[in-house]
Backbone bond lengths (Angstrom), bond angles and torsions (degrees), N, CA, C in turn:
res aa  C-N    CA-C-N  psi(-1)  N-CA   C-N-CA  omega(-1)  CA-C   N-CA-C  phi
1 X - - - 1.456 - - 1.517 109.77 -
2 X 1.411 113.19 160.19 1.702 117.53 -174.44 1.224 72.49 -133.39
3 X 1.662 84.66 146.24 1.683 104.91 175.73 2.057 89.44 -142.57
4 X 1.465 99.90 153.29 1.366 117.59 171.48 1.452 113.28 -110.24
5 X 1.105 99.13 137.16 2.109 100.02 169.28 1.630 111.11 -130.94
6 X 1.639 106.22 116.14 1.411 98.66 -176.50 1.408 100.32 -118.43
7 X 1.583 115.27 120.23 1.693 92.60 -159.73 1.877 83.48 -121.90
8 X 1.253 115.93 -176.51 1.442 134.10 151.04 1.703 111.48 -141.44
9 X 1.300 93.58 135.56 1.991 122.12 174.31 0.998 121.45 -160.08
10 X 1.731 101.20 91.93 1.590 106.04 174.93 1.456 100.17 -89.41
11 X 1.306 138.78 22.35 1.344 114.86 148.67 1.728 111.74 -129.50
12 X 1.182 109.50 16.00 1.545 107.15 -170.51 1.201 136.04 105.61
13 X 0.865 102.70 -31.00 1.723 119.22 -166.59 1.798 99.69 -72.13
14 X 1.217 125.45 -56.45 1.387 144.96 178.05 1.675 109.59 -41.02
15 X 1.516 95.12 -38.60 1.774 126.74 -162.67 1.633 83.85 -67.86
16 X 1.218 104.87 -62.83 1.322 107.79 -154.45 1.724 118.87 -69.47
17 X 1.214 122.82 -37.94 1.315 141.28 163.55 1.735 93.68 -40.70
18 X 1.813 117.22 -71.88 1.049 94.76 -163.68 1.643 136.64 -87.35
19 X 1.742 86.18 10.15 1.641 88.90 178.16 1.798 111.79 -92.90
20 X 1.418 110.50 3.89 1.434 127.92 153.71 1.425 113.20 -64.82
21 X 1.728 111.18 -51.78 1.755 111.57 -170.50 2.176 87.20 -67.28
22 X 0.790 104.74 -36.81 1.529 101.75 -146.85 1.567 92.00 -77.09
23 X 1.364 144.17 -12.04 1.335 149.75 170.99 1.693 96.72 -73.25
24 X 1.359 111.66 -55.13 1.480 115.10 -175.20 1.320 138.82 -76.49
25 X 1.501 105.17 -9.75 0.898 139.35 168.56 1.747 114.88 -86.76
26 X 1.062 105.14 -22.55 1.727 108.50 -178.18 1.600 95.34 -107.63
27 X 1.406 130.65 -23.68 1.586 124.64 -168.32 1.756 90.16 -79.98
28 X 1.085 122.63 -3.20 1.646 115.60 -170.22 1.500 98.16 -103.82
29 X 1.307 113.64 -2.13 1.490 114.83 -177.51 1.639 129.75 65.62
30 X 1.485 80.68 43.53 1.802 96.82 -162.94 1.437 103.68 -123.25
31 X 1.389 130.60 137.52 1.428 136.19 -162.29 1.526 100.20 -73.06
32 X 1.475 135.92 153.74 1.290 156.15 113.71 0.810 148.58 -112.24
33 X 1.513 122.46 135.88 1.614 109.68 168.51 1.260 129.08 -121.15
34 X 1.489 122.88 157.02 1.668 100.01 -138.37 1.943 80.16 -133.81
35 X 1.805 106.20 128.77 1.387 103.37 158.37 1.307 105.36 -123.14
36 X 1.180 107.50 148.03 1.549 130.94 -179.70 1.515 97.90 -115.43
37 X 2.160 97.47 108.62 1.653 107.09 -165.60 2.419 101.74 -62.07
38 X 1.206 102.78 -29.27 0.705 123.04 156.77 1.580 119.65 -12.07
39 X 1.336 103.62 -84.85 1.869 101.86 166.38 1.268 127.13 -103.60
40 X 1.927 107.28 31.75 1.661 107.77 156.84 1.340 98.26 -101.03
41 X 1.210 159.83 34.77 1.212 147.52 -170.62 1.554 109.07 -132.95
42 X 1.324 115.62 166.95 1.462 138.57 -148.08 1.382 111.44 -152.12
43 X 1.453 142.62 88.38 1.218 113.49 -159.19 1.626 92.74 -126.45
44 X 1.160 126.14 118.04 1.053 167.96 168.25 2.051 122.58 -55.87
45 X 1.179 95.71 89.15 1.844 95.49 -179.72 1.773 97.77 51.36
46 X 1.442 136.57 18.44 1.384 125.66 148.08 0.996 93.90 78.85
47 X 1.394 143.44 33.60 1.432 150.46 166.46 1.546 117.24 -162.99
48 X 1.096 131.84 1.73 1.705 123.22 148.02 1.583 103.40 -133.34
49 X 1.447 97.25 146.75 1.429 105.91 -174.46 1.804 108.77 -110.36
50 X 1.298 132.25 100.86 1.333 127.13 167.15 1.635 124.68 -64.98
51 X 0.856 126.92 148.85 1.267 135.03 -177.64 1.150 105.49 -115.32
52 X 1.933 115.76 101.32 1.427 115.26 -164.77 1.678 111.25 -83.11
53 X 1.691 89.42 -15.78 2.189 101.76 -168.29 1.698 94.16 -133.46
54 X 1.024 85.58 112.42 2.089 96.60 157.64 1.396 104.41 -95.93
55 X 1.220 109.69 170.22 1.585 103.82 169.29 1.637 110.13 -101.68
56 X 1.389 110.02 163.41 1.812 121.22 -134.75 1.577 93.53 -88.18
57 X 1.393 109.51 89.20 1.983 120.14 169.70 1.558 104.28 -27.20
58 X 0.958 130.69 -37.72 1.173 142.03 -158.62 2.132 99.06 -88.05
59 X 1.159 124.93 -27.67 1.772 133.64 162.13 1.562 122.27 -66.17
60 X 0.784 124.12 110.75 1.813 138.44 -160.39 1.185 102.22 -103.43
61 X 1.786 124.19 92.97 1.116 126.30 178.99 1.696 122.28 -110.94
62 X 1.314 113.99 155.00 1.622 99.19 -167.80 1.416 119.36 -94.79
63 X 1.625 121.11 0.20 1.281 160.23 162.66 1.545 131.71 -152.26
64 X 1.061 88.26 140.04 1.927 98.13 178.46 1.370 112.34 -104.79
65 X 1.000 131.02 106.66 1.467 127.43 172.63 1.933 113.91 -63.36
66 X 0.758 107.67 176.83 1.931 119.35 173.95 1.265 127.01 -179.69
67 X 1.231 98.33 88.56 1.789 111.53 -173.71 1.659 93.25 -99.03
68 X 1.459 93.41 138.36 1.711 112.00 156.08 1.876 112.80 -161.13
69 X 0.984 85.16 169.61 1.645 87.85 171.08 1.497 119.05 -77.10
70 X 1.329 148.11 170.44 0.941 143.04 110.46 1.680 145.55 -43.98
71 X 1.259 103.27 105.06 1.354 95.73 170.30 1.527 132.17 -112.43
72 X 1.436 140.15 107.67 1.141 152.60 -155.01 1.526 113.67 21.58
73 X 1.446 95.97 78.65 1.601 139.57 174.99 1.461 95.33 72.12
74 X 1.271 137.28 21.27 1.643 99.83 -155.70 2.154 87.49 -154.13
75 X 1.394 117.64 159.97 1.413 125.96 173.29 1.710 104.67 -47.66
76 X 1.229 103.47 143.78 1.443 92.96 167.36 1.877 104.26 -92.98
77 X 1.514 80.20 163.78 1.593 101.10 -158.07 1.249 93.79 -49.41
78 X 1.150 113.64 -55.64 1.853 111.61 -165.74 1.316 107.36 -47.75
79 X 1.273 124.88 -46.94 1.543 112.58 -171.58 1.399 101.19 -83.11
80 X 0.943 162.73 -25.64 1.505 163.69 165.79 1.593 96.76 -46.10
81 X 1.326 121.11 -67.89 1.342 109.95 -156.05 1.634 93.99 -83.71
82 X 1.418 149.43 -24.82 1.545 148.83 141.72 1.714 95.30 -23.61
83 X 1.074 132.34 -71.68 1.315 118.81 -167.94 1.516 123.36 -86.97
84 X 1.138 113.02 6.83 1.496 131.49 172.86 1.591 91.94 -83.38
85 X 1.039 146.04 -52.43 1.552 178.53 160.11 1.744 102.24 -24.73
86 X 0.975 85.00 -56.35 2.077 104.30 -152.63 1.392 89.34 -69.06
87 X 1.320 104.60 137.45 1.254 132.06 146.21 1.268 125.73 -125.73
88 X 1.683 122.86 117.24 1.163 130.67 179.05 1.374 143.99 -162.39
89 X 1.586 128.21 149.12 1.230 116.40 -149.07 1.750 120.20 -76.39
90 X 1.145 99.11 56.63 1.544 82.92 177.38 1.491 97.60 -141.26
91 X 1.561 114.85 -169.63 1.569 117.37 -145.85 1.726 94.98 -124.27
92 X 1.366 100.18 -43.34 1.469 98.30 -161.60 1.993 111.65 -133.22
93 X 1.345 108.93 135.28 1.406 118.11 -153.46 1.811 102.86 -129.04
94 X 0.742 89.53 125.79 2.178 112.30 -176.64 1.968 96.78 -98.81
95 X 0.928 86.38 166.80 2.050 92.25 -164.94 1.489 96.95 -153.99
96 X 1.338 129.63 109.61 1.725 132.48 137.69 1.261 132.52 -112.47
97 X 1.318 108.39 122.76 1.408 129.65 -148.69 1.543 94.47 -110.44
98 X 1.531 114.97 127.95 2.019 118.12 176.23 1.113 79.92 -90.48
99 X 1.443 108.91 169.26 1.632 124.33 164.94 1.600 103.58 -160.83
100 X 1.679 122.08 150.60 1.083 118.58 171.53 1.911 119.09 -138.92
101 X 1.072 123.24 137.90 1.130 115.70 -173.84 1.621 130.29 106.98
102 X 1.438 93.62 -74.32 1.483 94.45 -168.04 1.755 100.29 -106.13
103 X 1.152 129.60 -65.36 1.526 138.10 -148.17 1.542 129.66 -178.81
104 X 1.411 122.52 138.61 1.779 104.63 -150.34 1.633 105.32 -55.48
105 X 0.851 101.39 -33.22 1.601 122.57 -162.05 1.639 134.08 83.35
106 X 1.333 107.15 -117.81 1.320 99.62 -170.77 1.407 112.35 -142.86
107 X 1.471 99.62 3.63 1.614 114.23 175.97 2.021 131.46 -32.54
108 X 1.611 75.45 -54.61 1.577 101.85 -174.63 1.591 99.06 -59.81
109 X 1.126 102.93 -50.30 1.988 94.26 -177.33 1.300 122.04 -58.28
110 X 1.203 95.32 -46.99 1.695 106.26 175.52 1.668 123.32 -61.47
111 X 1.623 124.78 -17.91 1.238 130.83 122.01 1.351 153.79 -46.74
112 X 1.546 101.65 -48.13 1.126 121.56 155.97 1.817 105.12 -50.19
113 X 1.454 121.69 -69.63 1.269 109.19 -170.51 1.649 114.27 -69.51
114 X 1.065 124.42 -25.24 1.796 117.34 166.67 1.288 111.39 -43.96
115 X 1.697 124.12 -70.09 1.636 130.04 172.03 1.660 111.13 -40.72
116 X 1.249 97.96 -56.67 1.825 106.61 -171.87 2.106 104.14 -43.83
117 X 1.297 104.00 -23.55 1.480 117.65 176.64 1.349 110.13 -73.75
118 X 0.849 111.06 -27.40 1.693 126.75 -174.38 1.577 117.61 -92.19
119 X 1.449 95.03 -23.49 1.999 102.84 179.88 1.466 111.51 97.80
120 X 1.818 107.70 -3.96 1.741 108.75 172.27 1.457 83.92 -91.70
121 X 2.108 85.40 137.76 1.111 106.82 177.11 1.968 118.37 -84.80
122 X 0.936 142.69 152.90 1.516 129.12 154.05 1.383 103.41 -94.36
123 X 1.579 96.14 128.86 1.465 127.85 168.84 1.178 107.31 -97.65
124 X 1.476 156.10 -77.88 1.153 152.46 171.84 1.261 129.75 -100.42
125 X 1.508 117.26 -166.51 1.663 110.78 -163.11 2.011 80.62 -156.32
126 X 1.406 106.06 -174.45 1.335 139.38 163.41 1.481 107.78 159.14
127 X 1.047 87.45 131.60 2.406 109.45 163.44 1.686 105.05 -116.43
128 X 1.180 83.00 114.43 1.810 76.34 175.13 1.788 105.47 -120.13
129 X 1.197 109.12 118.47 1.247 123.29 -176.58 1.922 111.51 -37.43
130 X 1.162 117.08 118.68 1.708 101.89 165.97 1.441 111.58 -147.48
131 X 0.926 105.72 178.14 1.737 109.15 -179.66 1.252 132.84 -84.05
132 X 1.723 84.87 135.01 1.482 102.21 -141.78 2.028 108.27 -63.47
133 X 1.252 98.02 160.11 1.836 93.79 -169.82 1.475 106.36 -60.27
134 X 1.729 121.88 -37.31 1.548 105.11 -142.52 1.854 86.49 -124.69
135 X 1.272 114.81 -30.36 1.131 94.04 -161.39 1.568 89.72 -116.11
136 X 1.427 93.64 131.59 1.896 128.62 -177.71 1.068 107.12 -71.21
137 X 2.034 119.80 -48.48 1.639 90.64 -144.74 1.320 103.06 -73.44
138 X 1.538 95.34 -159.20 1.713 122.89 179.34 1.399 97.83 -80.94
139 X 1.105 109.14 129.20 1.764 113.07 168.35 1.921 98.76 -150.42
140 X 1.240 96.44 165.97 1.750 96.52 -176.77 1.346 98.27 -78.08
141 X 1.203 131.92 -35.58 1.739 110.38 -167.23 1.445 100.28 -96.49
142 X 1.363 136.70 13.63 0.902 138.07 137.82 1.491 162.78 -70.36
143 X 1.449 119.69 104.05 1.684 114.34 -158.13 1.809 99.21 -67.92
144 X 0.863 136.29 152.79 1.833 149.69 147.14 1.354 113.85 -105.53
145 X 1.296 103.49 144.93 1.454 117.30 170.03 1.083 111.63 -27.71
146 X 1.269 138.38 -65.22 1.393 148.00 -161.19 1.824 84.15 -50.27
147 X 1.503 108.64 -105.41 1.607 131.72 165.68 1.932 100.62 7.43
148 X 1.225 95.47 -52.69 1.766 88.39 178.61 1.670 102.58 -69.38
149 X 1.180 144.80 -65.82 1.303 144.79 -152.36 1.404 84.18 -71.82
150 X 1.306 145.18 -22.52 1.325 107.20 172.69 2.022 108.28 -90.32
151 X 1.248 104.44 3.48 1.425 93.55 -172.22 1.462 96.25 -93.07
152 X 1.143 128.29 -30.81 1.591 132.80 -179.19 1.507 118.15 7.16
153 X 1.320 99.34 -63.27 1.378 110.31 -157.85 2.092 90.53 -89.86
154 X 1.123 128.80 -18.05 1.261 120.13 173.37 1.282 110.11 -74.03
155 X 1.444 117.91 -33.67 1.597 119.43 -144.63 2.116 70.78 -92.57
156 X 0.973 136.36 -57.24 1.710 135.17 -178.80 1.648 105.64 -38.90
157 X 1.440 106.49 -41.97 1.651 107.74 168.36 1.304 107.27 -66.08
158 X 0.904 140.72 -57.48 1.128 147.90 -163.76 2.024 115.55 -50.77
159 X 1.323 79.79 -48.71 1.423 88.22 174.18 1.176 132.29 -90.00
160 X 1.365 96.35 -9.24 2.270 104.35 166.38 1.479 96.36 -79.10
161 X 1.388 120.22 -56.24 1.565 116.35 170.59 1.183 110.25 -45.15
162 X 0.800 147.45 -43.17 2.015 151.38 -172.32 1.678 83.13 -68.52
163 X 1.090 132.05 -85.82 1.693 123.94 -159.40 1.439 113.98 -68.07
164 X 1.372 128.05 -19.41 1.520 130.27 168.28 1.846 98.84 -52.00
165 X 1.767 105.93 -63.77 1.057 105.01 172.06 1.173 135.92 -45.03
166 X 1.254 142.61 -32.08 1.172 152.09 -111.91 1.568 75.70 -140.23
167 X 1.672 139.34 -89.05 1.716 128.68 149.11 1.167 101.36 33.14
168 X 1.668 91.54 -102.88 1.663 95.61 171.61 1.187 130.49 -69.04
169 X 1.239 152.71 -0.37 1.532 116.44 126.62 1.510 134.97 -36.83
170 X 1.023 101.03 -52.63 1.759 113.85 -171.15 1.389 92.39 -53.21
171 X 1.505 117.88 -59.15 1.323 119.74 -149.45 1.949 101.19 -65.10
172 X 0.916 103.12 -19.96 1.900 109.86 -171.67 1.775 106.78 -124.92
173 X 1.008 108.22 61.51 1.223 115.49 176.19 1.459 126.12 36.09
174 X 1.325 106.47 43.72 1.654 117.63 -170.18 1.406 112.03 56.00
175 X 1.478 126.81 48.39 1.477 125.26 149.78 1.674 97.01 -147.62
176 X 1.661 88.45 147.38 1.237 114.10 162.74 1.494 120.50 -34.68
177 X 1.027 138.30 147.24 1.605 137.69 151.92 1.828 101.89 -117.41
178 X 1.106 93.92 111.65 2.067 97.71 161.20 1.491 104.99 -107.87
C-alpha cells in the first residue's frame, strides 16, 4: 500500500504526531510520502499565499493522511485553501488534528467536507490533545510540557491504534468489522 501525509506545524507539535504515523507507517513496510505544507509555500507581501508544490496528480495513493493543528476551533487557513487546491488520485482520506487549551474543535469536519467535494471519502479521524502554542500556564483543560512527556508513550499508542484502525477501514470499505 502507498500512503500520503500532508501535514502542517508551525510550532511542532503537528511535526511530531506525524513523524510518529510516518515511523509506523514505514515499520509495516508500507510506502509514504510526506509533505510538509510548510515548505511548499510562497508567501507573497504577507497577504497571498502561493503554493509552489501540490502533490503529483499523476501518484496513486490508497490513503491520504492530513495532519494540522487547530486553530480557534477551526482548520487553519493554509490547509483549507491547500485542499481546496489539491487534486488527487486517491479515494479515501484519514485526518489528525493537535489541539491545545480549550477543545478539538471543528477542524476535522471542515476537511472532511472540502475532500467529501472531491469524492475522497473520510475514513477516520484523531485530536490528540497538546500544548497549547501561547498560553503556558497550568489550567485543567490544559496539557504542559511536563503532562506531554509523561503522555509520550500513550499519545504513540494512540496512534498505532489510530492506523491499525484506519487498516481496517481501508481494507472493508471504510467500516469497522467487530
Amino acid at each position: 500500500m502507498r500512503f500520503l501525509l500532508v501535514y502542517f506545524s508551525p510550532t511542532g507539535n503537528t511535526r511530531k504526531i506525524s513523524n510518529h504515523l510516518i515511523d509506523i507507517i514505514k515499520a509495516r513496510g508500507y510506502e509514504v510520502d510526506i509533505f510538509n505544507l510548510s515548505d511548499c509555500i510562497e508567501i507573497i507581501d504577507k497577504k497571498e499565499i502561493i503554493f509552489k508544490k501540490l502533490v503529483a496528480e499523476y501518484m496513486e495513493y490508497d490513503l491520504a493522511f492530513f495532519a494540522f493543528p487547530i486553530y480557534n476551533l477551526q482548520i487553519p487557513n493554509l490547509m483549507r485553501d491547500y485542499l481546496k487546491k489539491l487534486s488527487i488520485n486517491c479515494k479515501n482520506a484519514s485526518f489528525i488534528s493537535t489541539y491545545g487549551k480549550v477543545a478539538k474543535g471543528y477542524g476535522i469536519d471542515q476537511a472532511a467536507y472540502i475532500l467529501s467535494k472531491k469524492s475522497i471519502i473520510p475514513i477516520s479521524s484523531l485530536a490528540i490533545p497538546m500544548e497549547h502554542s501561547y498560553l503556558k500556564e497550568k489550567d485543567v483543560n490544559q496539557i504542559n510540557s511536563l503532562d506531554l512527556k509523561e503522555r509520550q508513550a500513550k499519545i504513540e499508542e494512540e496512534i498505532r491504534d489510530f492506523f491499525e484502525e484506519t487498516l481496517e477501514r481501508l481494507k472493508n470499505n471504510g467500516k469497522l468489522q467487530k
